[in-house]
ZAMARGU-4260 file (C-alpha; in steps of 0.2 Angstrom, whole numbers, plus 5000, padded with zeros to 4 digits):
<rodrens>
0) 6409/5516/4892 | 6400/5497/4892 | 6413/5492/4878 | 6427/5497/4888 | 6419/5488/4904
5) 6418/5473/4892 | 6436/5473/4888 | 6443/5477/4904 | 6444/5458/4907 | 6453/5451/4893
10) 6467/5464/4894 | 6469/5462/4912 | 6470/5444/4907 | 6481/5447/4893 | 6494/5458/4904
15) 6495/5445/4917 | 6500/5432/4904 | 6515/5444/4899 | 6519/5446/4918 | 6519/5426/4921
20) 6538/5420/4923 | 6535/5404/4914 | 6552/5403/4912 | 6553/5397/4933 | 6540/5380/4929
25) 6549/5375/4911 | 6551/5359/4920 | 6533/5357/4924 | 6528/5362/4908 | 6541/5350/4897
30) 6537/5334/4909 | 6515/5338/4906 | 6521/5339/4887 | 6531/5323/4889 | 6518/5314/4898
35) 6506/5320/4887 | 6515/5314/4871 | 6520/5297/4877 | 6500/5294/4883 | 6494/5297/4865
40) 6507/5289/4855 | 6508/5274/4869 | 6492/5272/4874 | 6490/5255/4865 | 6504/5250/4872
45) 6502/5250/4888 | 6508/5266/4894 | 6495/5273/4905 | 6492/5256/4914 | 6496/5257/4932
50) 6511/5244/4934 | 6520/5254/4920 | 6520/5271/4929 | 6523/5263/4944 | 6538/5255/4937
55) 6543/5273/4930 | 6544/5279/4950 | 6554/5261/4954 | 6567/5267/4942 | 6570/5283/4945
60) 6569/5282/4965 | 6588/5283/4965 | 6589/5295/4955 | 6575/5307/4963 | 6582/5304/4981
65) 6604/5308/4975 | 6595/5325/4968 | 6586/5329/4983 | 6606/5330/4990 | 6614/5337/4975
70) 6601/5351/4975 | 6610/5358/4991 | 6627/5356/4983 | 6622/5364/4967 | 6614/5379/4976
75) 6632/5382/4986 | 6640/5382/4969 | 6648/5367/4967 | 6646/5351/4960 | 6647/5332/4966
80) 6653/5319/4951 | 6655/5305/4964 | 6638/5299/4970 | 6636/5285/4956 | 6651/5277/4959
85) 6647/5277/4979 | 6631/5270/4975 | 6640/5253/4967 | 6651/5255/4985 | 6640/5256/4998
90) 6628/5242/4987 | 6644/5229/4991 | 6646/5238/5008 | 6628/5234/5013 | 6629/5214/5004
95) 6644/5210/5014 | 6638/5217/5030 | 6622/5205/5028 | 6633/5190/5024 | 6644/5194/5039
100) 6628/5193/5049 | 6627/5212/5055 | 6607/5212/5049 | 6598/5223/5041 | 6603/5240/5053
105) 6622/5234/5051 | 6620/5234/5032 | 6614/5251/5033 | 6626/5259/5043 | 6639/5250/5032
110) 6630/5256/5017 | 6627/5274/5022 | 6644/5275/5032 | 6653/5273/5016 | 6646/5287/5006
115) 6648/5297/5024 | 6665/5295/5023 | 6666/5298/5004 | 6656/5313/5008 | 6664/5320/5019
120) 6682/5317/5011 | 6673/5327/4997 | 6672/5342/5006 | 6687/5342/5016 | 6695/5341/4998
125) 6683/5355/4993 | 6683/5367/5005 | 6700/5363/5014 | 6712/5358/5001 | 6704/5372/4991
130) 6703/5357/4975 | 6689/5362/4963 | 6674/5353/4967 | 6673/5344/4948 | 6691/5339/4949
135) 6691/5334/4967 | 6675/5322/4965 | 6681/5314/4946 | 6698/5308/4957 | 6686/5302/4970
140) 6675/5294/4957 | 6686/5284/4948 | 6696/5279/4963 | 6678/5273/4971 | 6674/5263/4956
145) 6692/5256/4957 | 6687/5251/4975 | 6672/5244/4970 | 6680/5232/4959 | 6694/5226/4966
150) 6683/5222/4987 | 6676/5208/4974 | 6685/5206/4961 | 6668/5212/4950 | 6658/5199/4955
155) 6640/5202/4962 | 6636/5200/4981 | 6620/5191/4981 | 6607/5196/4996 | 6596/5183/5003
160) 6588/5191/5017 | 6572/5194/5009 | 6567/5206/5023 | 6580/5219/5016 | 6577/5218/4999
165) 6556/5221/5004 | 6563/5238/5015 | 6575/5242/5003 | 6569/5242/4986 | 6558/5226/4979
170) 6543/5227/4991 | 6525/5235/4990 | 6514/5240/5004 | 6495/5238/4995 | 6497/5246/4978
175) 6510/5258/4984 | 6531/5255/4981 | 6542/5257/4995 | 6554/5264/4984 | 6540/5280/4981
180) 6538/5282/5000 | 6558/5283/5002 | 6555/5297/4989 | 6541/5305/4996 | 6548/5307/5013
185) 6566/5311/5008 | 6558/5326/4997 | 6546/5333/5012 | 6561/5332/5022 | 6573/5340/5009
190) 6562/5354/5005 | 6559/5358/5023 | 6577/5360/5027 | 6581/5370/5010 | 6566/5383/5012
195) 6561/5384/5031 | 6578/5381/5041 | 6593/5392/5044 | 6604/5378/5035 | 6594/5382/5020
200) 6594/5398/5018 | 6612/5400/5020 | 6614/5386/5007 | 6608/5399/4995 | 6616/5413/5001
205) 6633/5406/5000 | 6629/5398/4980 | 6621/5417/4977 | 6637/5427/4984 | 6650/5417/4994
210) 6660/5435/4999 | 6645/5442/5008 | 6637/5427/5015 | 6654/5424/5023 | 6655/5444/5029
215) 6639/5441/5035 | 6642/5428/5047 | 6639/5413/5037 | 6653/5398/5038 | 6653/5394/5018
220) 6664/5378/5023 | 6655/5370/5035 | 6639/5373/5022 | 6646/5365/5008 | 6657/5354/5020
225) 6638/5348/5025 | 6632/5347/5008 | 6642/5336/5001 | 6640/5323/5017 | 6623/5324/5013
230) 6626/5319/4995 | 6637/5305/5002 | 6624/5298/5013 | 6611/5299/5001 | 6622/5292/4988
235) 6624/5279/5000 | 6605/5274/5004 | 6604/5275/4986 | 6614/5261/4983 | 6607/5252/4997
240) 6591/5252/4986 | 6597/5247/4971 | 6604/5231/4980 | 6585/5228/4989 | 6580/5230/4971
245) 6590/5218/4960 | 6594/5206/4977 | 6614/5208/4975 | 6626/5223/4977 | 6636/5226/4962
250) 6651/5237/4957 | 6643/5243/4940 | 6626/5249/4950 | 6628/5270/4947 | 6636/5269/4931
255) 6632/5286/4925 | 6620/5291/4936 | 6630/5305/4939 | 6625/5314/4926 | 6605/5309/4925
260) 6608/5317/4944 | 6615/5334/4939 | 6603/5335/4923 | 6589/5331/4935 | 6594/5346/4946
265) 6599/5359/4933 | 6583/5352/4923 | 6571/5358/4938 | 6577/5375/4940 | 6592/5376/4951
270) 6604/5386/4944 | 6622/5377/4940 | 6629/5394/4947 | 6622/5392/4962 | 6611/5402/4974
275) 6595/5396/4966 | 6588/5379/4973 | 6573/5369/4971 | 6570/5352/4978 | 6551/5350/4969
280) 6559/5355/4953 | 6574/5340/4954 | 6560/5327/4959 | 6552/5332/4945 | 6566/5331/4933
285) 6571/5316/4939 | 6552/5308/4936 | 6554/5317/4918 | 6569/5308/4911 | 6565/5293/4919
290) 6547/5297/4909 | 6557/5299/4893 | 6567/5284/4896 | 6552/5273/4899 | 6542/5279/4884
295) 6556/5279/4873 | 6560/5258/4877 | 6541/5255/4873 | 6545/5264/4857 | 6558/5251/4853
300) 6571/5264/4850 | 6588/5256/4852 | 6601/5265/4867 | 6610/5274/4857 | 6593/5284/4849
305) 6588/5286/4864 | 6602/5293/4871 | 6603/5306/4856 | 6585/5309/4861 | 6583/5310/4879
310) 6600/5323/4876 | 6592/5334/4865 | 6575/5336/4876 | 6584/5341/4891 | 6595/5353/4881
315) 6578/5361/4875 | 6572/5363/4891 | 6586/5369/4900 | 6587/5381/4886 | 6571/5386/4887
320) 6570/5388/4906 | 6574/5400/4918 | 6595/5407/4917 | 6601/5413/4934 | 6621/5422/4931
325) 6631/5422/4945 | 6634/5440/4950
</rodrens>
């Protein structure tokens, strides 16, 4: 009887274990593996020391904030190729409007206006036009990044208003980036809206089953009409930062982004069939390839390695993590 009270413990323990859906914090799991890795082999190098992990949040700041908006896309079932070609469009938008003398709220209405109206000519082609969502953003992306080089002819718009680039990108309040509180509050405002609004919920209800969340009362279009204006906008602020960052708007900012983006969101659990959203697992994708990225350039590994490398981890992960089919 007292040996039985004994092991009562450890198989409890041991059935829990079985029960826990590891499978649903993959991401959590890979990025403390990742970090993990990197603090060992790295250590001498530097990269435990607090600029260089505050350097890692700097360069994945865009990246973190264009998931937080593709999250809500994804989870209605479709998909935004776009948002890094805006990001180079609104970066010139935002540089012309402060050469023009508009200021620093004219540059962000300029900035974020153009990835509004992208946005929004997203989803009218989406969900009006009936155009696939990966076909209907690649003909808006490669006409942006047409756009985007010929307003300047490729040439950089430098950005002299110092007070910009602080807001925007290049400045530090204390110890603390402003690039990490755009990213902070832009996730605690993203999460709010996915989990405790009605917008949210019927978000997921129209990537889980678009029939019945449109039987049920739900206007699928107007959700993923919305969606895709928020991944605009964002899109648009993120390009606004990467001009505060590097003092100049550029038409080659956002090349390829795209795709960190969407790895960054399927990476953190939200299913690329839709219905399935989480805005704490793309912030934490994000901070993991932008992780893997830095540790891999301290590891002298030339671009193409680490390409090949940074592919293979998030293949391993999204392999290993949790599979949502669309029913």
């Amino acid at each position: 009887m007292q040996s039985k009270d004994i092991n009562t413990p450890s198989v409890s323990i041991l059935s829990a274990l079985k029960k826990f859906a590891w499978r649903n914090y993959i991401v959590y799991i890979a990025f403390i593996a990742v970090f993990i890795y990197f603090s060992i082999s790295l250590f001498d190098e530097g990269f435990l020391t607090t600029n260089n992990l505050l350097n890692i949040i700097r360069q994945t700041a865009t990246i973190s904030l264009m998931g937080l908006a593709m999250t809500f896309v994804i989870s209605t079932g479709e998909i935004d190729l776009s948002v890094g070609a805006v990001t180079a469009l609104s970066s010139l938008a935002g540089a012309l409007a402060l050469q023009s003398g508009w200021g620093i709220i004219g540059a962000l209405v300029a900035g974020v206006g153009v990835g509004c109206i992208v946005g929004f000519i997203n989803g009218l082609l989406v969900t009006r036009v009936a155009i696939p969502s990966f076909l209907a953003t690649l003909g808006s992306m490669m006409a942006v990044q047409g756009l985007s080089m010929w307003v300047t002819k490729t040439a950089p718009v430098p950005i002299v208003n110092q007070t910009f680039n602080f807001i925007f990108g290049s400045g530090d309040i204390g110890p603390v980036p402003v690039l990490l509180i755009w990213t902070l509050v832009f996730t605690v405002i993203a999460h709010f809206l996915l989990r405790k609004t009605t917008y949210g919920r019927q978000v997921l209800a129209t990537g889980g089953n678009e029939n019945a969340a449109r039987l049920s009362g739900v206007n699928t279009k107007r959700i993923k009409l919305l969606a895709f204006l928020g991944t605009g906008a964002m899109a648009g602020l993120a390009g606004l930062l990467y001009a505060g960052r590097m003092n100049a708007g550029r038409f080659s900012f956002g090349e390829g982004d795209e795709l960190s983006v969407i790895a960054a969101v399927i990476l953190g659990g939200t299913s690329l069939f839709g219905g399935v959203g989480t805005v704490i697992g793309t912030l934490v994708g994000a901070i993991m390839i932008g992780t893997i990225s830095n540790g891999l350039i301290i590891m002298g590994l030339d671009v193409s390695q680490q390409m090949m490398i940074k592919g293979l981890i998030i293949i391993l992960a999204v392999a290993f993590g949790k599979k949502t089919i669309k029913k």
